[in-house]
C-alpha positions in Angstrom: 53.5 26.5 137.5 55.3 29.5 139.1 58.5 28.2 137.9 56.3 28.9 134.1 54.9 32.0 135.0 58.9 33.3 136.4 60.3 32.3 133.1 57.3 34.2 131.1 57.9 37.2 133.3 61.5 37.0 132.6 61.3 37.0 128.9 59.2 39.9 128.6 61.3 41.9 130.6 64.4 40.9 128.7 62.0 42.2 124.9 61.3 45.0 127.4 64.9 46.0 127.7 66.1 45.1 124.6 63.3 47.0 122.7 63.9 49.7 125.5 68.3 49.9 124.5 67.1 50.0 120.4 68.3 53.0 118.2 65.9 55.8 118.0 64.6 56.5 114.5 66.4 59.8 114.6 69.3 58.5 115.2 68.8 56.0 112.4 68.2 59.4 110.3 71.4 60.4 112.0 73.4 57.1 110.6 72.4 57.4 107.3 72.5 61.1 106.7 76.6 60.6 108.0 76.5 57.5 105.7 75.0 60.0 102.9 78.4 62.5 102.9 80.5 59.0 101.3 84.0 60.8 99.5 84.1 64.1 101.5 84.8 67.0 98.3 84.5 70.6 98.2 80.8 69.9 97.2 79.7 67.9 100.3 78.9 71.2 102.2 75.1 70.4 102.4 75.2 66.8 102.6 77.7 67.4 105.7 75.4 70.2 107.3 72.3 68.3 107.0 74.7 65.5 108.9 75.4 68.3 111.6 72.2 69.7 112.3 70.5 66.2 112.5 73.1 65.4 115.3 72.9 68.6 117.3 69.0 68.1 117.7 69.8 64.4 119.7 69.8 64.3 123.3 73.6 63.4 124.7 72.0 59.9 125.3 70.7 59.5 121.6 74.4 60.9 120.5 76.2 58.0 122.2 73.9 55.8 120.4 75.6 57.3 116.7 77.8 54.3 115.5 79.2 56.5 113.0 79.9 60.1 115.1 83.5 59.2 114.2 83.5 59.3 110.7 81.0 62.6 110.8 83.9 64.1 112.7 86.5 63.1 110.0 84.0 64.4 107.3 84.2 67.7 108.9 88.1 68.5 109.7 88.6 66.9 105.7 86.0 69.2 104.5 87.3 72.1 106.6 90.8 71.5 105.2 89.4 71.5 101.5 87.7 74.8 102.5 90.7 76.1 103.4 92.7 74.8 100.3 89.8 76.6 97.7 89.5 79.7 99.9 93.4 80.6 99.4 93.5 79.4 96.0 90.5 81.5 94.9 91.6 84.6 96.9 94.9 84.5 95.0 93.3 84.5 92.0 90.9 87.3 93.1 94.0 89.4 94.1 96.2 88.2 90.6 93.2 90.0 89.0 92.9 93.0 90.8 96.7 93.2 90.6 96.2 93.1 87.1 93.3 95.5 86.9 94.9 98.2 89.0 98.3 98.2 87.3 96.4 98.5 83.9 94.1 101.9 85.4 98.1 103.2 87.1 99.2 102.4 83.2 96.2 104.3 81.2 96.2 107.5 83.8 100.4 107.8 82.9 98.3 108.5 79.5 95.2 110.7 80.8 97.9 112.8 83.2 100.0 113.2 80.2 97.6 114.2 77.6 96.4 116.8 79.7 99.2 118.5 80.5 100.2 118.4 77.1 96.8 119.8 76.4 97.5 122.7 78.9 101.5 124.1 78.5 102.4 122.5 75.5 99.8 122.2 72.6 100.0 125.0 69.9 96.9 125.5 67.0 100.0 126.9 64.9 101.7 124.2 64.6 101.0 121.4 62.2 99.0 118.5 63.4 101.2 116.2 62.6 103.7 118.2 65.1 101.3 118.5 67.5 100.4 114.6 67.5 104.0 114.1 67.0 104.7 115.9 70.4 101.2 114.4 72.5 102.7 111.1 72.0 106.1 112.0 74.0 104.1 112.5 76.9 101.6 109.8 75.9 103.7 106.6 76.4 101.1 103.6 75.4 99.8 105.6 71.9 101.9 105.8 69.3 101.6 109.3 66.7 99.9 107.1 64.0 97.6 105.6 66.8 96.4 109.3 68.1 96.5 111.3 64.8 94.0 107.7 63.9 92.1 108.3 66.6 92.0 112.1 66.5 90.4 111.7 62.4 87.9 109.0 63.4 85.2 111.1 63.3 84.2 110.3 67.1 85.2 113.3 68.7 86.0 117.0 67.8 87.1 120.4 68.9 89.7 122.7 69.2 93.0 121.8 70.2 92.8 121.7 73.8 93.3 119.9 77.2 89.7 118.3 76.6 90.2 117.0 73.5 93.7 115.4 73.8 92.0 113.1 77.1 89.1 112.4 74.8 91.6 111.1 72.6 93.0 108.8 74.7 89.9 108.1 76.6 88.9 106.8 72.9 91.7 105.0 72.4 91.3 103.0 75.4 87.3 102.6 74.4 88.2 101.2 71.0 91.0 99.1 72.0 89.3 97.2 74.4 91.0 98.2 77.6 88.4 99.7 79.7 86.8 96.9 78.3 89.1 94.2 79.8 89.9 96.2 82.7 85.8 96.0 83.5 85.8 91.9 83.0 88.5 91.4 85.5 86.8 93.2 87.7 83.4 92.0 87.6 84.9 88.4 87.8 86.6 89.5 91.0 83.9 90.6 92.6 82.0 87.4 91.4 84.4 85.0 93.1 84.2 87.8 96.3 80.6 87.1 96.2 80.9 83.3 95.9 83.6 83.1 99.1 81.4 85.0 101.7 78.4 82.1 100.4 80.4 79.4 100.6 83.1 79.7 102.5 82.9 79.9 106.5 85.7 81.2 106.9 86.6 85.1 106.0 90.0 85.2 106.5 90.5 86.5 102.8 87.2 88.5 102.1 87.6 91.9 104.2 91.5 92.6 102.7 90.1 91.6 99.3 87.4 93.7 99.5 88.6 96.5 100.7 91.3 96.4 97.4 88.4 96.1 94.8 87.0 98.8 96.1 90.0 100.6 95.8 90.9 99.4 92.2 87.1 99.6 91.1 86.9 103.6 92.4 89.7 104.5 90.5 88.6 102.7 87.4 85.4 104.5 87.5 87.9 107.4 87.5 90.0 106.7 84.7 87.3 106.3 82.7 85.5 109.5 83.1 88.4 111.7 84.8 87.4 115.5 86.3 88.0 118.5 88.3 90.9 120.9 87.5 94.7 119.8 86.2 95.6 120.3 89.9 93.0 118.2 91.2 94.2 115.6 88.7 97.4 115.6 90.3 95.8 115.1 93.8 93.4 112.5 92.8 96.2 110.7 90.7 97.8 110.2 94.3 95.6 109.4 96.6 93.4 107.1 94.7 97.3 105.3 94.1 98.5 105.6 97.5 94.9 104.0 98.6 95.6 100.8 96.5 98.8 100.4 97.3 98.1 100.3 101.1 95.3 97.7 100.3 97.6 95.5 98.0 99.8 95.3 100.8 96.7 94.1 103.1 95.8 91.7 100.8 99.0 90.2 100.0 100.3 89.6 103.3 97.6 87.3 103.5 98.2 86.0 99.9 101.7 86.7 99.5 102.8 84.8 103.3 
């Protein structure tokens, strides 16, 4: 009889154990949220972070009791490494865009700069407008003398020939071609993808330098478009807003450029 009651005793101690060693339903929720991530891809951030904070709330003892710790660890050095890979790749095209948005504002203020000293030392009221437009373009590379005297008899603007009206010319010019125009979109989609990296990305690596250069391009846009202060000042602003972005392309493209 005490050779029964040993054995019974013995049994229930063994379901004791055994139920005692069995997986705790957070880990469980652990195992599967791991099992969740499958293909890691630059859109398993959540599934992965759900993964993570799951597993930091288990005790060390519940941790050891993960089967599948290994593969969350894999998950998160491929992921980090796609990360890396869509962060340089939409940085570059980010600073290709502010490259392209700054060279085009350096471009149009050759135009500004130059109507306006033309405006200043070298227009004359007695000389024929063709002559007059004929001479503005010389100092005007990117409008031709059909483009300005077109732009000039458009109706749009008026006044005496002065240094106002020659950068309202080209001011118009650039309205009606579409190059402040273009200028703006490659901006705003800069600073879009800027927006989207400091959301997404964990790393910042890119994001300050970048920054730092839209800035720079986007002030002197704002500039180019609606340009003031004296022909002097012009000079001055000309440079420093220039010098400014060409110290912050060379930020950014060491980064880009390495």
């Amino acid at each position: 009889m005490k050779r029964v009651y040993s054995k019974i005793l013995l049994s229930v101690m063994v379901i004791v154990l055994l139920t005692g060693c069995g997986k705790s339903q957070a880990v469980k929720d652990v195992e599967e949220a791991i099992g969740a991530i499958g293909e890691v891809s630059v859109d398993k951030r959540d599934a992965i972070k759900n993964a993570e904070k799951l597993y930091n709330i288990l005790s060390d003892g519940e941790k050891a009791d993960v089967s599948n710790r290994a593969t969350l660890v894999d998950a998160q050095e491929a992921f980090k490494k796609i990360q890396e890979e869509q962060a340089f790749e939409d940085a570059k095209i980010v600073y290709e865009k502010l490259n392209d948005a700054a060279d085009r504002c350096i471009n149009g203020m050759t135009d500004i700069y130059g109507a306006w000293y033309f405006g200043i030392y070298k227009a004359d009221e007695k000389q024929s407008i063709a002559k007059c437009f004929t001479n503005m373009a010389k100092e005007t590379p990117h409008f031709s003398y059909e483009e300005l005297l077109s732009l000039a008899f458009s109706g749009a603007i008026s006044g005496s020939f002065d240094w106002q009206f020659c950068v309202n010319v080209i001011i118009l010019g650039y309205t009606t071609n579409g190059e402040y125009e273009g200028i703006d979109t490659e901006l705003k989609e800069a600073s879009d993808i800027l927006n989207t990296m400091t959301s997404i990305y964990d790393d910042s690596t890119y994001y300050p330098k970048l920054k730092d250069y839209y800035n720079a391009v986007k002030t002197y846009f704002d500039f180019f478009k609606s340009p003031s202060g004296s022909f002097s000042q012009l000079t001055d602003s000309i440079n420093s807003y220039e010098k400014t972005i060409k110290a912050s392309k060379k930020e950014a493209g060491f980064l880009i450029e390495k």
